[in-house]
LOFI-293046 format. One line per field, with one value per atom (N, C-alpha, C): residue in three letters; x, y, z; atom name. Coordinates in nm, 2 decimals. Layout:
BEGIN
residu: [ALA | ...]
x: [X | ...]
y: [Y | ...]
z: [Z | ...]
atome: [CA | ...]
//
This chain:
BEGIN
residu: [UNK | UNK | UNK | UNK | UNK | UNK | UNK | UNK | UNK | UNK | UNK | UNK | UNK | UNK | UNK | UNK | UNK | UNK | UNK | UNK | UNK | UNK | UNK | UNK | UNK | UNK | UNK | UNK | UNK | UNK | UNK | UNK | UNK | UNK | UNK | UNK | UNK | UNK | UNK | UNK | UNK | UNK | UNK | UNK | UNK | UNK | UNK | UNK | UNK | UNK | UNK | UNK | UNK | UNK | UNK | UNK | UNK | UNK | UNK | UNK | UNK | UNK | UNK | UNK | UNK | UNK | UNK | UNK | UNK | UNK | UNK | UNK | UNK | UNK | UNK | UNK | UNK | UNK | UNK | UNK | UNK | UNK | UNK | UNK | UNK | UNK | UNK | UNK | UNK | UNK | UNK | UNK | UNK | UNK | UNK | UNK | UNK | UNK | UNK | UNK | UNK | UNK | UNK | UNK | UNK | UNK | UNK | UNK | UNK | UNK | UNK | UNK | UNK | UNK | UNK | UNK | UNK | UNK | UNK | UNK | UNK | UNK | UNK | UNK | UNK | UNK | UNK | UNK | UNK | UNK | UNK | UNK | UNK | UNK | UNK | UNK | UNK | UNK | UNK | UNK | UNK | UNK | UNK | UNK | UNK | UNK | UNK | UNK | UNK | UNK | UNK | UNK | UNK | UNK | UNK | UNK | UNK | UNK | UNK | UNK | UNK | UNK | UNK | UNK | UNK | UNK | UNK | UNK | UNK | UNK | UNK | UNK | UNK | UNK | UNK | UNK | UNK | UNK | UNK | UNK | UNK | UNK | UNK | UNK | UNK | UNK | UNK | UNK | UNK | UNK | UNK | UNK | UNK | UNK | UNK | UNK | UNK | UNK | UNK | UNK | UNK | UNK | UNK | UNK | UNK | UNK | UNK | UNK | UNK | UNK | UNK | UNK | UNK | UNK | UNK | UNK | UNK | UNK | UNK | UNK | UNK | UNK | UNK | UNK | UNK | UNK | UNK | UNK | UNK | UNK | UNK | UNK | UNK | UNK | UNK | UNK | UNK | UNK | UNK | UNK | UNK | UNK | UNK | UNK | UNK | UNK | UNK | UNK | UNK | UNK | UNK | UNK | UNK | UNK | UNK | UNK | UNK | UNK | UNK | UNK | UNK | UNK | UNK | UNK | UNK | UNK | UNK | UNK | UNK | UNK | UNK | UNK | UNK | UNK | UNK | UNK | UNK | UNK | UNK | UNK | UNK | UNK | UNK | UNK | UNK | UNK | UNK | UNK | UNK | UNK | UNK | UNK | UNK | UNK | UNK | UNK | UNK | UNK | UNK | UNK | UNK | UNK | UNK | UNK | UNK | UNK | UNK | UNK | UNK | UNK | UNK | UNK | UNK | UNK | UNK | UNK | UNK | UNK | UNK | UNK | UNK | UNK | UNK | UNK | UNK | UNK | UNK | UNK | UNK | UNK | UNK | UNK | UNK | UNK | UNK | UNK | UNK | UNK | UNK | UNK | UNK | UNK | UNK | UNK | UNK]
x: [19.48 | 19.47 | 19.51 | 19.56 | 19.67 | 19.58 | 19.53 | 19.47 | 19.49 | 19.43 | 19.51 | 19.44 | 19.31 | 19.23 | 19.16 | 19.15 | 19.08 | 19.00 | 18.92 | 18.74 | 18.79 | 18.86 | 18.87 | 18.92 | 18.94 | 18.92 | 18.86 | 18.82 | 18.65 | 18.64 | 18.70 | 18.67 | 18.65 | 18.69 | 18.63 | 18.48 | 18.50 | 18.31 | 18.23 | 18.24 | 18.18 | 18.14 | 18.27 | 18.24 | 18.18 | 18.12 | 18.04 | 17.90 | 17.88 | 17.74 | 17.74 | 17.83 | 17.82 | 17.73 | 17.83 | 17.78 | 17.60 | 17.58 | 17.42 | 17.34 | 17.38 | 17.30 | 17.28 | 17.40 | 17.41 | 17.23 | 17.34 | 17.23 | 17.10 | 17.04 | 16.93 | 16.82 | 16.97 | 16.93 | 16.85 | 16.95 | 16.94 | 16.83 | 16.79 | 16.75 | 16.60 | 16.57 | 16.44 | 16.50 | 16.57 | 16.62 | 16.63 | 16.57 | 16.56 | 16.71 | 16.79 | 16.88 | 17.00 | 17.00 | 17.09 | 17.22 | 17.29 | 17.42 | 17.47 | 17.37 | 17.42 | 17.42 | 17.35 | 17.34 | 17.47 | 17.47 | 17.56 | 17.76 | 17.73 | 17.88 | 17.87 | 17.76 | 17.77 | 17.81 | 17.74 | 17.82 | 17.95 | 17.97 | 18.18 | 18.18 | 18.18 | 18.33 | 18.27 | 18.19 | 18.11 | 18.18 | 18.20 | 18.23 | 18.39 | 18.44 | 18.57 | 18.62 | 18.55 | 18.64 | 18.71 | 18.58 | 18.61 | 18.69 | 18.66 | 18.75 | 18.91 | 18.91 | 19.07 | 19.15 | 19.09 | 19.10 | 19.12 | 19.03 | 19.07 | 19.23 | 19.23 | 19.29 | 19.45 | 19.46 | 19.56 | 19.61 | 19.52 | 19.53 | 19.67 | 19.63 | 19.67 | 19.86 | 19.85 | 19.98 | 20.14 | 20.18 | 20.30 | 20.40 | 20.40 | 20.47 | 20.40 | 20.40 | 20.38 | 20.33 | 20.46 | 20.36 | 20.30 | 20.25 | 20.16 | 20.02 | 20.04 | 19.91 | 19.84 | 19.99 | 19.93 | 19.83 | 19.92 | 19.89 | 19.71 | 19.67 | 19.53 | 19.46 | 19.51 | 19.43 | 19.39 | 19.50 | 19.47 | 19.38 | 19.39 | 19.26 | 19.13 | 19.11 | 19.00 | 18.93 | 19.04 | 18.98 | 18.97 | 18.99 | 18.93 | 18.82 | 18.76 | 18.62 | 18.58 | 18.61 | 18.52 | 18.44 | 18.59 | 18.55 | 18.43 | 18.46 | 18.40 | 18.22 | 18.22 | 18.05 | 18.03 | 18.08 | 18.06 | 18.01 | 18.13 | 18.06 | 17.91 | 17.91 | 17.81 | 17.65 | 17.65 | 17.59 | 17.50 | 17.63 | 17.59 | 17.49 | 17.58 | 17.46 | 17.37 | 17.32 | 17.22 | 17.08 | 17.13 | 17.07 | 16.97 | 17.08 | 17.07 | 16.99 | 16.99 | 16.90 | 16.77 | 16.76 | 16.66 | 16.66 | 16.74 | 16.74 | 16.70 | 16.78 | 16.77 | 16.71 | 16.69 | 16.60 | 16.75 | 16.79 | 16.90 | 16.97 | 16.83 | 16.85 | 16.93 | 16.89 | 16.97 | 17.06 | 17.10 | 17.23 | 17.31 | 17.28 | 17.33 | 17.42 | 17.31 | 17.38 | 17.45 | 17.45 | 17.52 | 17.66 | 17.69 | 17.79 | 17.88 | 17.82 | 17.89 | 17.93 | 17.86 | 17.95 | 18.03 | 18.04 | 18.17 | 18.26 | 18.25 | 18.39 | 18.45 | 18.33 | 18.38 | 18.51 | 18.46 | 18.51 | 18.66 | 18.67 | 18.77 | 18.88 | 18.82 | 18.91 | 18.96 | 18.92 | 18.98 | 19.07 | 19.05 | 19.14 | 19.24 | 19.22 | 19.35 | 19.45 | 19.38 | 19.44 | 19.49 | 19.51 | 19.59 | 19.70 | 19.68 | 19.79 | 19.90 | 19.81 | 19.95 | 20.01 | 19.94 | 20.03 | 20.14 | 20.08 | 20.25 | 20.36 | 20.33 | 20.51 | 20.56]
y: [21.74 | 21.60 | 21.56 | 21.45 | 21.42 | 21.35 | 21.34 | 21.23 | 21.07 | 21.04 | 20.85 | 20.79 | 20.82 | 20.77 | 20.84 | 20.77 | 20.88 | 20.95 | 20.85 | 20.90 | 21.03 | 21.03 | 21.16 | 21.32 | 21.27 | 21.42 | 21.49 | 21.61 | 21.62 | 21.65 | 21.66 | 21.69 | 21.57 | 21.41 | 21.31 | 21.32 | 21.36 | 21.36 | 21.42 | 21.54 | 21.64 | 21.58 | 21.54 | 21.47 | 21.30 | 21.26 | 21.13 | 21.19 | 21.31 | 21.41 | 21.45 | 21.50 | 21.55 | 21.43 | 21.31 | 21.21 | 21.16 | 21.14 | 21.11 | 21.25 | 21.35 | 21.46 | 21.47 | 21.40 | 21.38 | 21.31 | 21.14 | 21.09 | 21.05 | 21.14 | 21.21 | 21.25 | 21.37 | 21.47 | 21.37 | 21.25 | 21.23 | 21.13 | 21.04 | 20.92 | 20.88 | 21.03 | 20.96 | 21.06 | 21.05 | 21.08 | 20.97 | 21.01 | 20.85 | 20.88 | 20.99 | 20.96 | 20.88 | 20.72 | 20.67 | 20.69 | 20.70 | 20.74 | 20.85 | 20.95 | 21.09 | 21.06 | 20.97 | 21.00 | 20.87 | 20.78 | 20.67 | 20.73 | 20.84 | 20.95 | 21.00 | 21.10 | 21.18 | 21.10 | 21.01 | 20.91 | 20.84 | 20.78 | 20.75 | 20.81 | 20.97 | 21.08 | 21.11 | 21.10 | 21.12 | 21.04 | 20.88 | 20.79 | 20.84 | 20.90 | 20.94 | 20.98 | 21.12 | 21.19 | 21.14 | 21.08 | 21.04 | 20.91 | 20.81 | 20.72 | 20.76 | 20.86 | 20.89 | 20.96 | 21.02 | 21.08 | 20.96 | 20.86 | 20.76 | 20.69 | 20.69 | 20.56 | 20.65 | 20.84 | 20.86 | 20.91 | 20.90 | 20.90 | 20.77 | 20.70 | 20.53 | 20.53 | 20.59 | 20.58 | 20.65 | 20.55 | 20.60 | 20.71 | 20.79 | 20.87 | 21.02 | 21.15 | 21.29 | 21.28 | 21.26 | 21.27 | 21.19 | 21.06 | 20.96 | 21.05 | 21.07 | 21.16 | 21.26 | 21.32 | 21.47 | 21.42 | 21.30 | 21.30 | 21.25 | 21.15 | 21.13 | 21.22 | 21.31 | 21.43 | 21.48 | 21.53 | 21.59 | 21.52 | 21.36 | 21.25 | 21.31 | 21.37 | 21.37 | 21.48 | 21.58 | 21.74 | 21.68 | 21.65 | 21.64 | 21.60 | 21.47 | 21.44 | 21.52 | 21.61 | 21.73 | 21.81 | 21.85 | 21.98 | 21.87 | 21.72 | 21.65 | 21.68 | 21.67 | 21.63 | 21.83 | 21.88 | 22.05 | 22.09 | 21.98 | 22.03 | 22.01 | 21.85 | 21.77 | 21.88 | 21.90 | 21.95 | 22.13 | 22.18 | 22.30 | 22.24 | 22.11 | 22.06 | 21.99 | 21.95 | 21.89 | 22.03 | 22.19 | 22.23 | 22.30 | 22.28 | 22.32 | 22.22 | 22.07 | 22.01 | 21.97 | 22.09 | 22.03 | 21.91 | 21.87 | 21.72 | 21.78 | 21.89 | 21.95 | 22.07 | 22.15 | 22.29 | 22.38 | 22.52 | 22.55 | 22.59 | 22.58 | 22.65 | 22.51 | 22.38 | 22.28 | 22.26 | 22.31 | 22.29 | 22.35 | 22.49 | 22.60 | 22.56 | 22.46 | 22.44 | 22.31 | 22.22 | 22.15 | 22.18 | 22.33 | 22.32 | 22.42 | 22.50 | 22.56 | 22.45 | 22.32 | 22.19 | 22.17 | 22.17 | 22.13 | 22.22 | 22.34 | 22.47 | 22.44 | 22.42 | 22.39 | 22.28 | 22.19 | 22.04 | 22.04 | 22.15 | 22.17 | 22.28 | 22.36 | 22.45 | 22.35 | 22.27 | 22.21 | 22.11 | 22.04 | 21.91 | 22.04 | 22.14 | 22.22 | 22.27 | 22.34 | 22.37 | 22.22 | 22.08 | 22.02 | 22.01 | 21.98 | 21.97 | 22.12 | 22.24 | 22.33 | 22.27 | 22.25 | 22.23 | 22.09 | 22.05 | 21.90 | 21.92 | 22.07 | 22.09 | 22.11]
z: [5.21 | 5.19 | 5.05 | 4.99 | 4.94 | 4.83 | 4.74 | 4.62 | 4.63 | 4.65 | 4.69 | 4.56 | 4.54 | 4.41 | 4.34 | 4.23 | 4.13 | 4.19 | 4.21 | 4.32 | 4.35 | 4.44 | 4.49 | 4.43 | 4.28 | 4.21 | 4.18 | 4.20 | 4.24 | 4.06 | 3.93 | 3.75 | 3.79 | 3.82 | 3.78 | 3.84 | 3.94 | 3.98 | 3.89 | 3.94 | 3.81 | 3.64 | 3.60 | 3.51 | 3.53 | 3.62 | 3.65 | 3.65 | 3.71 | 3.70 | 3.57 | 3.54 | 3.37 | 3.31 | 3.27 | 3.23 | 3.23 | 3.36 | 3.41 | 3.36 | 3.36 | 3.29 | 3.14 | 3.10 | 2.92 | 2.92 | 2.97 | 2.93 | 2.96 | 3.09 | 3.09 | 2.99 | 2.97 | 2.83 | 2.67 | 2.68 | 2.54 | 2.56 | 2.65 | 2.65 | 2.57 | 2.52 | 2.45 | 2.29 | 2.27 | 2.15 | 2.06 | 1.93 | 1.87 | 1.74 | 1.77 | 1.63 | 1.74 | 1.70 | 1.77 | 1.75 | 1.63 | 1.58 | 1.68 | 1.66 | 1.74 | 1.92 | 1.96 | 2.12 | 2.13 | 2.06 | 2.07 | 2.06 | 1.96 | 1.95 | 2.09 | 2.09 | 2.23 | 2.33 | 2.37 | 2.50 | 2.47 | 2.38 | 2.34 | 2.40 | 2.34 | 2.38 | 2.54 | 2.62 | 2.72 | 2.83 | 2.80 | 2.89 | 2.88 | 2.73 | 2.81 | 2.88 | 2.91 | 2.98 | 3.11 | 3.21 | 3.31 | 3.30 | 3.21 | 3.20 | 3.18 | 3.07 | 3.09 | 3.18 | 3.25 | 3.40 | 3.46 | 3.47 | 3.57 | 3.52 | 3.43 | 3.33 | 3.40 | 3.32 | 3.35 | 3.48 | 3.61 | 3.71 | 3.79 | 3.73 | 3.78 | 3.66 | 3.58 | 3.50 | 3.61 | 3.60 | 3.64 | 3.65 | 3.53 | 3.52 | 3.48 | 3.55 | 3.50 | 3.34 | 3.22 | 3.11 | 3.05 | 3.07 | 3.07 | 3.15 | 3.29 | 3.33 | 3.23 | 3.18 | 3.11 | 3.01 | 2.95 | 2.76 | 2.80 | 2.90 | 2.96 | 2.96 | 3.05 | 3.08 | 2.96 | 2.85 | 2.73 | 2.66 | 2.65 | 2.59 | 2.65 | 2.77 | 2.82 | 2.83 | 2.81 | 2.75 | 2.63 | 2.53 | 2.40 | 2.36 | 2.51 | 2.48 | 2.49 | 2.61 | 2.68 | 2.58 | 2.46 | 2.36 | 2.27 | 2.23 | 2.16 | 2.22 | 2.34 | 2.36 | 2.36 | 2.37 | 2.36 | 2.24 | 2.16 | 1.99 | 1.97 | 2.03 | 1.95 | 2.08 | 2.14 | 2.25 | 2.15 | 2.08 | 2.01 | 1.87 | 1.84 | 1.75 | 1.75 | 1.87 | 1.92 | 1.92 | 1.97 | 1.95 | 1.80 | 1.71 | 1.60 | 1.52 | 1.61 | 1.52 | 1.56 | 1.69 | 1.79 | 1.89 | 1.92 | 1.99 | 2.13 | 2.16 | 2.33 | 2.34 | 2.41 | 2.45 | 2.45 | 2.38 | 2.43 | 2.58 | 2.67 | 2.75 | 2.88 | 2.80 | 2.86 | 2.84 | 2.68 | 2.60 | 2.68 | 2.73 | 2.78 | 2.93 | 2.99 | 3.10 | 3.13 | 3.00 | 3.00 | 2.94 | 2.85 | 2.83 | 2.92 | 2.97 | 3.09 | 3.20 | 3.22 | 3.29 | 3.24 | 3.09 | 3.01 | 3.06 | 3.06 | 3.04 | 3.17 | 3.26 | 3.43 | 3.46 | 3.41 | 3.38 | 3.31 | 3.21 | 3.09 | 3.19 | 3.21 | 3.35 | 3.44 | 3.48 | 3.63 | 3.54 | 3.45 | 3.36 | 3.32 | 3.28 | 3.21 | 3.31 | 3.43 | 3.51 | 3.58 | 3.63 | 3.65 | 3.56 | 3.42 | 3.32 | 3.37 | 3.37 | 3.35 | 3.50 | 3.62 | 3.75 | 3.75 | 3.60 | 3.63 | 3.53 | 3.46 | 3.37 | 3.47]
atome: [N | CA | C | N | CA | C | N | CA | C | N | CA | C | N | CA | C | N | CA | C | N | CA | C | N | CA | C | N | CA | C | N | CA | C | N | CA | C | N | CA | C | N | CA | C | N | CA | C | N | CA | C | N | CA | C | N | CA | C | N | CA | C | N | CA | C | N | CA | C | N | CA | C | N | CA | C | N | CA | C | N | CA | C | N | CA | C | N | CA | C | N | CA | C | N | CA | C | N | CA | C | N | CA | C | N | CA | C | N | CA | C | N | CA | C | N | CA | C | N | CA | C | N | CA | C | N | CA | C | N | CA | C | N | CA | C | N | CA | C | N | CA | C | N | CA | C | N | CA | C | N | CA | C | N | CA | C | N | CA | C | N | CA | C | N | CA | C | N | CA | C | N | CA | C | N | CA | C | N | CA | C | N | CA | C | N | CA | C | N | CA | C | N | CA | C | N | CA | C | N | CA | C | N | CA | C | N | CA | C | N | CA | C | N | CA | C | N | CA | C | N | CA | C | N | CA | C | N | CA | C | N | CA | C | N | CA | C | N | CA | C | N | CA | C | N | CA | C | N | CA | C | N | CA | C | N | CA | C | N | CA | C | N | CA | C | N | CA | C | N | CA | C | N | CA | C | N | CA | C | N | CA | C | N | CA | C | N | CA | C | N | CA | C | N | CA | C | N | CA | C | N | CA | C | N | CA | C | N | CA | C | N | CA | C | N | CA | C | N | CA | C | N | CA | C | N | CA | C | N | CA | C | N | CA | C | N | CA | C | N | CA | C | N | CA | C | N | CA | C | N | CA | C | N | CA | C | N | CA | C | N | CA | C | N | CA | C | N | CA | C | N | CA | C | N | CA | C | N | CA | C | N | CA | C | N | CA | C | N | CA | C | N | CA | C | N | CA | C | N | CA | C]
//
């Protein structure tokens, strides 16, 4: 079956779950600066998935995709230092960033499948 809409990529799903788990995670966190970073790069991913889903041409898709691994690594980072400052438990950190790698594997592997 053939992709007709974003919807139907299952990294944009994933990363819609990712998302709702973020901010789960953060919602009674009082450093607003940091949970307000963490979600930006958060609402990216899937946004640029969606955004370069809809672009016309192969490297317009890629250069998205690539926007959207970058949040990916972005909320990964901030995720390692959430634990270092105590904001999360590591053992949530832990499994929210193994969603990340998941997420980062499936967005990488499309890019290599459209050189």
């Amino acid at each position: 079956m053939a992709i007709q809409k974003f919807e139907d990529i299952i990294f944009w799903q994933k990363s819609q779950d990712f998302s709702v788990a973020i901010y789960n995670e953060f919602k009674n966190n009082k450093d607003f600066s940091f949970n307000d970073q963490i979600k930006r790069a958060l609402v990216s991913i899937s946004n640029n998935i969606a955004e370069g889903f809809d672009r016309s041409s192969n490297p317009d898709f890629k250069r998205f995709f690539y926007f959207s691994l970058a949040s990916n690594s972005e909320v990964r980072s901030m995720l390692y230092l959430a634990v270092r400052l105590n904001f999360i438990p590591e053992l949530s950190a832990k499994k929210l960033i193994d969603n990340s790698n998941e997420i980062a594997r499936m967005i990488f592997g499309l890019i290599k499948s459209l050189k």
